[in-house]
C-alpha positions in Angstrom: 8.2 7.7 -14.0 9.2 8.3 -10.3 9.1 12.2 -10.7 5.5 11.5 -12.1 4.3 9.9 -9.5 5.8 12.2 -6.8 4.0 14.9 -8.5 0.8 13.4 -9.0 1.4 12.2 -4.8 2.2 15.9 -4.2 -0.5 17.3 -6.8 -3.3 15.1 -7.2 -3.5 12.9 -4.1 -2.0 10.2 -2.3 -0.9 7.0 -4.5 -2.1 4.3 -2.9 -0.7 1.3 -5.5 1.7 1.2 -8.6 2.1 -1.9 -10.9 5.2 -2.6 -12.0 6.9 -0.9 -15.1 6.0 -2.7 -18.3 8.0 -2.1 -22.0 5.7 -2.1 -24.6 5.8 -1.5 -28.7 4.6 1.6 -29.6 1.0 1.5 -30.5 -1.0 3.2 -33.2 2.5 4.5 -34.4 4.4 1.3 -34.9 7.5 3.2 -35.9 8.0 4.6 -32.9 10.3 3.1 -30.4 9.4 1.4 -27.2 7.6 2.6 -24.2 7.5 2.7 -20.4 4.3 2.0 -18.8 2.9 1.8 -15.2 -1.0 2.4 -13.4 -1.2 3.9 -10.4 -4.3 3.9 -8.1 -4.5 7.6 -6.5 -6.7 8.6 -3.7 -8.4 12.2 -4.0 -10.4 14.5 -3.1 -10.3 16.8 -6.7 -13.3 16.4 -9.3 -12.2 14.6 -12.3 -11.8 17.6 -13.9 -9.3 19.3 -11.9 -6.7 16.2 -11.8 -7.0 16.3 -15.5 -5.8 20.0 -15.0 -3.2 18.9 -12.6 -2.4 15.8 -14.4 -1.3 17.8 -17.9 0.2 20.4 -16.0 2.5 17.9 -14.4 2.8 16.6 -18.1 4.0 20.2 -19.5 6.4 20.6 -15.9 8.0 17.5 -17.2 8.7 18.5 -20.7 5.8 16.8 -22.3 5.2 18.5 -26.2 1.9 17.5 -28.5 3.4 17.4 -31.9 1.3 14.5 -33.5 -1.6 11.8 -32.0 0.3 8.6 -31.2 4.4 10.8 -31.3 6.6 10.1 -28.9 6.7 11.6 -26.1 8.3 12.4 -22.6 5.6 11.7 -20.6 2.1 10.5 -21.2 -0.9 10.6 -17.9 -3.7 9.6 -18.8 -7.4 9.1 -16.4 -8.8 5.3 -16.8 -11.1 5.6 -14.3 -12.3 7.5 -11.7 -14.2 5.9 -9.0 -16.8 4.0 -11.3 -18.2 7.2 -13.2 -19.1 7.6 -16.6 -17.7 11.4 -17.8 -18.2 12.3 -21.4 -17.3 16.0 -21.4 -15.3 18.0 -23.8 -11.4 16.9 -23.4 -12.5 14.2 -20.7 -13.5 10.4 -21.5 -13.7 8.2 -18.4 -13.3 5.4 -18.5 -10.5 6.0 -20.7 -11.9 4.9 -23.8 -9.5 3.3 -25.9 -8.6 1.3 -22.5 -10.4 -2.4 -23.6 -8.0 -2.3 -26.6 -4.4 -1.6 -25.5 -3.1 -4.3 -23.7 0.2 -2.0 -22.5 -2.8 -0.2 -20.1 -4.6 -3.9 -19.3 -1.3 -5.9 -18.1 -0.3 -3.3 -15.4 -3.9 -2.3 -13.9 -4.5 -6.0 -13.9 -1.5 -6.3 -11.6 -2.9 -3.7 -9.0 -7.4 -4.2 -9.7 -7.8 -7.4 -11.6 -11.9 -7.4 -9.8 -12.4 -3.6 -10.5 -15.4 -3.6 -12.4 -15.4 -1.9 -15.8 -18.6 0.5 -15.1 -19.3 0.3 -19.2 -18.4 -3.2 -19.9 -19.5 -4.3 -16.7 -16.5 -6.9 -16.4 -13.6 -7.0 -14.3 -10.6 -5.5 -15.8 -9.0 -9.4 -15.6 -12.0 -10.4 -17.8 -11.7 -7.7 -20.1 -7.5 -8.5 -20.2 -8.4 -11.6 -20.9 -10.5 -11.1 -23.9 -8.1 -8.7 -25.4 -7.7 -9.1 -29.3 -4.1 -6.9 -29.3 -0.8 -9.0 -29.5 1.6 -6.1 -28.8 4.8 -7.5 -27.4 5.1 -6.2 -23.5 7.4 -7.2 -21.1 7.9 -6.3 -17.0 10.5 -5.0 -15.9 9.9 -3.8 -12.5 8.2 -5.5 -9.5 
């Protein structure tokens, strides 16, 4: 997760906060083992369509091989927001939008933007943590 944020830091822009490192059950695919998880805030100057190019890029650098939706995998970057914009292109979503159900995503970025304002929900992302339905076990690790 280190080497991923260096690269992103190198890549994308400067990283500006990082939640702690969360385990979490493997969700949609509950027969995969457990995952690492961690948000990171990133300061740049790229359109939101050039760190997704930079972002899979560091994903393929780093070994990272689509076999199924929901595998497991090496490494797994995903956009959740950028700035407060609303982007529905093809291959680009944001705000992430599976984001309000996966609590593995909610526990970290609440750690790092509890107030930020969910631009489609418009509620804070400790609001929309708070109202979460999904009971996946997670657990911090990291501080």
């Amino acid at each position: 997760m280190q080497q991923a944020t260096n690269y992103i830091n190198a890549e994308v822009g400067a990283v500006l906060k990082k939640s702690p490192i969360y385990e979490t059950q493997s969700w949609g695919k509950t027969d995969s083992p457990d995952y690492l998880n961690q948000v990171i805030q990133v300061q740049t100057d790229l359109p939101a369509q050039a760190v997704l190019e930079k972002i899979l890029g560091i994903e393929l650098k780093m070994g990272r091989v689509r076999e199924e939706k929901w595998g497991s995998r090496l490494i797994d970057i995903d956009i959740l927001f950028y700035n407060s914009d609303i982007i529905n292109e093809p291959g680009l979503h944001i705000p992430h939008p599976e984001l309000h159900n996966r609590r593995f995503t909610l526990e970290p970025l609440a750690e790092i933007a509890p107030e930020f304002i969910h631009p489609v929900l418009n509620k804070s992302i400790l609001q929309v943590k708070n109202e979460l339905k999904d009971r996946l076990l997670i657990k911090k690790l990291y501080f």
